[in-house]
C-alpha positions, 0 to 999 in steps of 0.5 A, a space after each residue: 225760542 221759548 226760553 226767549 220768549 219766557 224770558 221776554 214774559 219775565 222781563 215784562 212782568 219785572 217792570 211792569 211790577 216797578 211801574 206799579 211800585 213807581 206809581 203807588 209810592 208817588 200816590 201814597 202821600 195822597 192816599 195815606 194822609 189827609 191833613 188840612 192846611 190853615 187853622 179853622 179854630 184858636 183855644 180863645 174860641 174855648 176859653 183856653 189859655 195857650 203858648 203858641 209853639 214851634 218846634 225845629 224837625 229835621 228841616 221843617 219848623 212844626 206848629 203846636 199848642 202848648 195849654 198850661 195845667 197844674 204844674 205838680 201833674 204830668 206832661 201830656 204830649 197829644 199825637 193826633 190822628 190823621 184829618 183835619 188838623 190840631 184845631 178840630 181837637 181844641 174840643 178835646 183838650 177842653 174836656 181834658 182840662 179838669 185833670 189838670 194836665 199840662 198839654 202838648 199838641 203838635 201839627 205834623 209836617 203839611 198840616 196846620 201852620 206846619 210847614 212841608 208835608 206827611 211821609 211816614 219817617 217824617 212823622 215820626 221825626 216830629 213825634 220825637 222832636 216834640 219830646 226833645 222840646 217838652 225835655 230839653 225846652 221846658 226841662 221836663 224830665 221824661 218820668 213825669 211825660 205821658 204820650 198820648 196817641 189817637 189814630 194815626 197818632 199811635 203810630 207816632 207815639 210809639 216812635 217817640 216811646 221807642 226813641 225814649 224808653 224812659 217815658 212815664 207811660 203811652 196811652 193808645 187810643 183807637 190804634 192799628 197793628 201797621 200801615 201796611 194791614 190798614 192800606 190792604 183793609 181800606 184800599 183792598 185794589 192795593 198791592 200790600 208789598 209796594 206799601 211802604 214798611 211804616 207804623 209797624 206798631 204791633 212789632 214797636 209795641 211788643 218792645 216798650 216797657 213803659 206802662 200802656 193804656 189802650 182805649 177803642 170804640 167797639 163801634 169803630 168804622 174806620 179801625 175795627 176793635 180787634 186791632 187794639 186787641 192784636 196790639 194789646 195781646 203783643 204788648 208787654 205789661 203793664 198794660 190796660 185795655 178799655 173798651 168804650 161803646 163808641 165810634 172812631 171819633 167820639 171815644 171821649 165823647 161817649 165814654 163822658 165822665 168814666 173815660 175822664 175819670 179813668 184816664 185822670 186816675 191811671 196818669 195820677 198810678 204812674 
């Protein structure tokens, strides 16, 4: 009777854990991304001159922005973080625009114009989709593309720069060592292991060659400093850490004319 009775224990607690696993994998769209639909705000709004773009991803057409800069310099391909959309970072590449650089900035699936919606996988398979058509499309070679990752945006960058080794350099601004250390961080309730294995970005970051700039706000409330630290102790050389006294969100704001100036040199090194 015991022995029936553990195993009546056991066969509870087994699905019990697969209800529950059941449950966060159908919650964790809504709980791990927070993407807006429709665009608030168009580069004529900042004076910007743009190409409207649309790149093929798997089965889904990405929406993105193409902002022209002195062809002699780099290609930039923008990965952003996780709210909003690429409209709430026009501001940005405004400030960018006195390196030159030649932009790229993409909607992921379910955000923006773009059609679908975020998983993980799918993001990353839009974050290589857009170097596919910055190489393939406008036939820039990978030597002269720089991948540039904010947030979220990390995470599909280093799946880019994985896909493609041969990158001029990544930069990683504001970036966490996985999804599944941010989902224990932030949603503490939350059984870890159900989380799906995604954005493992210490273990990718610890494989890339390609030369890496890393930039956090000491501030930041949402991703604590140390996990730039944690990826720039994994990371292999060259690499290059930048501390700015800001938040999450403000890095470039705060960092004003320094950050510019430091990002614009450490592109122009590579």
């Amino acid at each position: 009777m015991l022995n029936k009775g553990l195993l009546l224990f056991a066969l509870l607690l087994a699905l019990a854990a697969v209800s529950l696993r059941a449950v966060v994998k159908m919650a964790e769209p809504k709980l791990l991304f927070h993407p807006q639909t429709g665009l608030e705000l168009n580069p004529t709004f900042f004076g910007l001159k743009f190409v409207d773009v649309v790149i093929r991803s798997g089965e889904f057409d990405i929406h993105g922005w193409f902002f022209p800069g002195d062809r002699s310099k780099k290609f930039v391909i923008f990965y952003h973080g996780n709210a909003g959309n690429m409209s709430d970072r026009i501001d940005f590449i405004k400030f960018m625009k006195p390196a030159g650089l030649n932009f790229l900035m993409i909607d992921y699936r379910g955000y923006g114009r773009s059609e679908g919606w975020p998983t993980i996988d799918g993001i990353g398979e839009d974050a290589v989709a857009a170097v596919d058509w910055v190489s393939k499309k406008r036939k820039v070679p990978l030597n002269r593309i720089v991948l540039w990752g904010r947030s979220l945006g990390v995470g599909a960058a280093l799946i880019a720069a994985e896909r493609y080794p041969g990158v001029s350099g990544v930069i990683l601004e504001s970036g966490f060592v996985s999804m599944r250390r941010m989902a224990s961080e932030i949603y503490p309730f939350l059984p870890v292991a159900f989380v799906t294995d995604g954005f493992d970005n210490g273990r990718i970051v610890s494989k890339i060659s390609a030369p890496k700039l890393f930039i956090h706000g000491t501030r930041d409330e949402l991703i604590p400093f140390r996990h730039t630290e944690e990826l720039y102790s994994r990371a292999l050389g060259p690499k290059r850490i930048v501390p700015v006294v800001s938040g999450h969100n403000d890095t470039y704001i705060r960092g004003g004319s320094k950050y510019l100036r430091i990002v614009e040199e450490w592109i122009s090194g590579l």
